[in-house]
C-alpha positions in Angstrom: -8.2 8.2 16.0 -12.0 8.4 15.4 -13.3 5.2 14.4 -16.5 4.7 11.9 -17.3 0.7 11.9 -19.9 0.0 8.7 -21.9 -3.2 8.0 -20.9 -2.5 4.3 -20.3 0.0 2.1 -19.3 0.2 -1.5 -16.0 1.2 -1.2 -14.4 2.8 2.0 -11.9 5.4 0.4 -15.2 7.1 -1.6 -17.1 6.9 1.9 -14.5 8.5 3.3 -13.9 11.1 0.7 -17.6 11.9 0.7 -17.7 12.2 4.3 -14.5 14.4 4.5 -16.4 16.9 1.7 -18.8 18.1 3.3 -17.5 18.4 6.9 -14.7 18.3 8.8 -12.9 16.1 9.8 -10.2 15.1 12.5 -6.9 13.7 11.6 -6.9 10.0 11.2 -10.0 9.4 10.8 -10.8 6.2 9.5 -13.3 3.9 8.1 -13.4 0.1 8.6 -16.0 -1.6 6.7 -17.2 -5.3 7.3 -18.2 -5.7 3.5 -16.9 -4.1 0.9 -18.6 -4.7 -2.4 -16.4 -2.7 -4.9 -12.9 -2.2 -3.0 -10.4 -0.4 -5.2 -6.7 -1.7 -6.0 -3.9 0.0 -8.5 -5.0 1.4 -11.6 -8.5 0.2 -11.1 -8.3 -3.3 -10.3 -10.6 -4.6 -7.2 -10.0 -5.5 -4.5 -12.3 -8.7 -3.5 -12.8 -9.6 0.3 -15.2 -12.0 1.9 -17.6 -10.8 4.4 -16.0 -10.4 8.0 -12.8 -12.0 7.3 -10.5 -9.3 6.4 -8.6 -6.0 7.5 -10.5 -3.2 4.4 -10.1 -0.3 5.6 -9.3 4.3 5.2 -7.7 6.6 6.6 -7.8 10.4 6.7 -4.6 12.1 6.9 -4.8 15.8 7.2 -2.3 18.5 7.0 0.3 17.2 4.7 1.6 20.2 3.3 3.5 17.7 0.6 4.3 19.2 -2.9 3.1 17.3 -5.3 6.2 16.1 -6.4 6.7 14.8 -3.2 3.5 12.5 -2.7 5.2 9.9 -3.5 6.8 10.1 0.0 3.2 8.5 1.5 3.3 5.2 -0.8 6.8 4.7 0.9 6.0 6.0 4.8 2.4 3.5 4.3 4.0 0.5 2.8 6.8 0.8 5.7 4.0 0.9 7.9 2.8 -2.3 7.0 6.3 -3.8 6.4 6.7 -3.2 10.4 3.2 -4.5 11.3 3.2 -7.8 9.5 7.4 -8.0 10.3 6.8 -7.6 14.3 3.8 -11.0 13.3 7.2 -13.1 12.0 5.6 -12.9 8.6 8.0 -14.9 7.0 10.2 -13.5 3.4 8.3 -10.3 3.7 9.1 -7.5 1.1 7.1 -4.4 -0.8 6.2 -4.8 -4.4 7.1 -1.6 -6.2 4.8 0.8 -5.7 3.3 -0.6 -2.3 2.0 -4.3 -2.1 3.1 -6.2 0.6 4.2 -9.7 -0.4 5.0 -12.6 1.7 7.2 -15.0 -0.6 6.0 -14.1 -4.2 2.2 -14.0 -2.4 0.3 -10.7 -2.2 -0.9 -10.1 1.5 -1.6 -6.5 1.9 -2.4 -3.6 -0.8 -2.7 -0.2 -0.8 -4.8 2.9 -2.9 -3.6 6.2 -1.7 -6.4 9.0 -3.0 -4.4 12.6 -3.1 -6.3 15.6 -2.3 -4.8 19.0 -3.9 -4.4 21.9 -3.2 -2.0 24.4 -5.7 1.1 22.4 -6.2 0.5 20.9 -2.7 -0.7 17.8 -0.9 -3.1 18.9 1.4 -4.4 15.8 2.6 -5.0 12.4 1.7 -7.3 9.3 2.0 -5.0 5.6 2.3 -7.3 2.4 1.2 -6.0 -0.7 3.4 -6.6 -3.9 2.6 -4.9 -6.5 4.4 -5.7 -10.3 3.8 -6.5 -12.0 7.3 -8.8 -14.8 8.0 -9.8 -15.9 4.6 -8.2 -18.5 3.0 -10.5 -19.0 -0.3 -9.2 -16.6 -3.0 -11.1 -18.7 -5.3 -9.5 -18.2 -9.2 -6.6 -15.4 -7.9 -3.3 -16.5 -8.1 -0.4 -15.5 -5.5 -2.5 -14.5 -2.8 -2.2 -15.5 0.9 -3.5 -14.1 4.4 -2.3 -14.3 7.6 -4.4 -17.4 8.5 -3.3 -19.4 5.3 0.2 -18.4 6.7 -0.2 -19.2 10.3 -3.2 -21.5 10.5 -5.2 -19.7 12.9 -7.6 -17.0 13.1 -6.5 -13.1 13.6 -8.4 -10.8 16.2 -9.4 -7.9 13.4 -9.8 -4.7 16.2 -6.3 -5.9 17.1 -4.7 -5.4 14.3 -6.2 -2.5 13.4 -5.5 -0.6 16.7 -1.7 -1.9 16.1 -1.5 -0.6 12.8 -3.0 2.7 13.6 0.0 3.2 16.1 2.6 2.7 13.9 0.7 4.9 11.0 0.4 7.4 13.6 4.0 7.4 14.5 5.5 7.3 11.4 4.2 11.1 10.1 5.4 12.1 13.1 9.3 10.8 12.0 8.4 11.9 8.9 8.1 15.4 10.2 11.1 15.4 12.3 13.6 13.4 10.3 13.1 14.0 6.8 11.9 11.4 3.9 15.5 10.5 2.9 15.8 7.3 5.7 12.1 6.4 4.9 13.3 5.9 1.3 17.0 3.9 2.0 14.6 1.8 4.5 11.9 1.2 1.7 14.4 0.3 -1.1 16.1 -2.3 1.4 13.0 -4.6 1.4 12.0 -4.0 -2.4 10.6 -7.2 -4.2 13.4 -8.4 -6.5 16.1 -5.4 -6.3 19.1 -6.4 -7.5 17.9 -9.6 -8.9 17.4 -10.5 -12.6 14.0 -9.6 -13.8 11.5 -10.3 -16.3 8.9 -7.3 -17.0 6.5 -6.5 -19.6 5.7 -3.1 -21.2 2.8 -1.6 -22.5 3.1 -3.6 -25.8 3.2 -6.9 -24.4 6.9 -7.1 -25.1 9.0 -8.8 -22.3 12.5 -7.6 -21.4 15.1 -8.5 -18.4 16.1 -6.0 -16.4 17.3 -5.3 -12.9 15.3 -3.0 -10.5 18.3 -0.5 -8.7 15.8 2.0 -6.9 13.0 3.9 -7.1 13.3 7.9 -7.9 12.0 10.4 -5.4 8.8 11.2 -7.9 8.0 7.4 -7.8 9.6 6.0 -10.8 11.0 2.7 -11.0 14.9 2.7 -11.7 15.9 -0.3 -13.8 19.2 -1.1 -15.2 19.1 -2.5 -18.7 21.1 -4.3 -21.1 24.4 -2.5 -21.0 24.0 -1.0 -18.3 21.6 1.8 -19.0 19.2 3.1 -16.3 15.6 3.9 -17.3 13.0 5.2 -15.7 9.2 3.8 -15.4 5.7 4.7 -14.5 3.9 2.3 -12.9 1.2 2.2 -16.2 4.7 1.5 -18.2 5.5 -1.9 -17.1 4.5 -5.3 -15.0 7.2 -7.2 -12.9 6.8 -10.4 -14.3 8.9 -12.2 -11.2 
């Protein structure tokens, strides 16, 4: 892993993409900044972080050779990444939040932003945005949001974590590329928030519905079961988990 530590930056998935543009890069290269003024969530949110206190970082992963149909195979190798990593902590009631929050109780702990780069009808490489709640413990006006020191009351070594997280990342495209996505994806839909539970989401429209989440399709698409007992299909722009 080749390591690039930055007093601040605007957001570390554009540094890296930048940097990655105009030379070349080695595989699992990653950027870890201190501050990051405009972090990026899902579907444009932000993702705010004080100064020093958290985990915000990217990653480089070359040589992919996904189709694109396929990508969704990283959302479910990164969030078991993290799964593990917070799992071997004793994070307590851990699960993933459809397509790849980690949540601790109904409390969001870790997200992720995975950036695609294409090339034909393949994945050549892409750029995964970490953000990983750790020593803060103001989220001032955002609601179901924890860290690791709101959970355990103590302050986190940051190079720690990383270095541990970096193993696993490392480790896991390495299974992926002997084994196969098909375990990856029974493992990921045993820890999914609220499978098999009643529901209540909310589509496009503002219209709220039960349903009850049964898997998640190979291109990404949220499986729920609905009133009797039809399966449909969503996009994550299609609906909100309403808990």
């Amino acid at each position: 892993m080749h390591l690039i530590k930055l007093d601040a930056t605007p957001s570390t998935n554009d540094y890296l993409k930048a940097l990655s543009a105009s030379s070349s890069l080695v595989d699992f290269t990653t950027v870890w900044a201190i501050q990051q003024s405009k972090g990026k969530g899902q579907m444009g949110s932000v993702w705010l972080s004080e100064i020093g206190k958290n985990l915000t970082f990217s990653v480089l992963k070359n040589n992919l050779n996904l189709l694109v149909s396929e990508s969704y195979t990283l959302n479910v190798c990164i969030s078991l990444v993290l799964y593990d990593f917070l799992n071997d902590l004793n994070v307590p009631q851990l699960s993933i939040k459809w397509p790849n929050d980690i949540l601790s109780g109904t409390s969001k702990l870790c997200g992720v932003l995975i950036e695609n780069q294409l090339k034909g009808n393949q994945v050549s490489s892409a750029i995964i945005g970490i953000g990983l709640n750790v020593n803060q413990t103001d989220f001032h006006s955002l609601k179901n949001v924890t860290s690791l020191k709101l959970l355990f009351g103590r302050d986190f070594n940051l190079d720690n974590l990383l270095s541990k997280i970096m193993v696993k990342l490392q480790s896991i495209f390495i299974a992926l590329k002997e084994n196969g996505r098909e375990a990856f994806w029974k493992a990921y839909e045993n820890v999914l928030f609220r499978k098999d539970k009643p529901s209540t989401f909310e589509d496009t429209h503002g219209q709220m519905f039960m349903g009850f989440i049964r898997e998640v399709s190979f291109d990404g698409q949220l499986v729920v079961e609905l009133e009797d007992k039809i399966l449909k299909k969503f996009n994550l722009k299609e609906l909100k988990l309403l808990y």
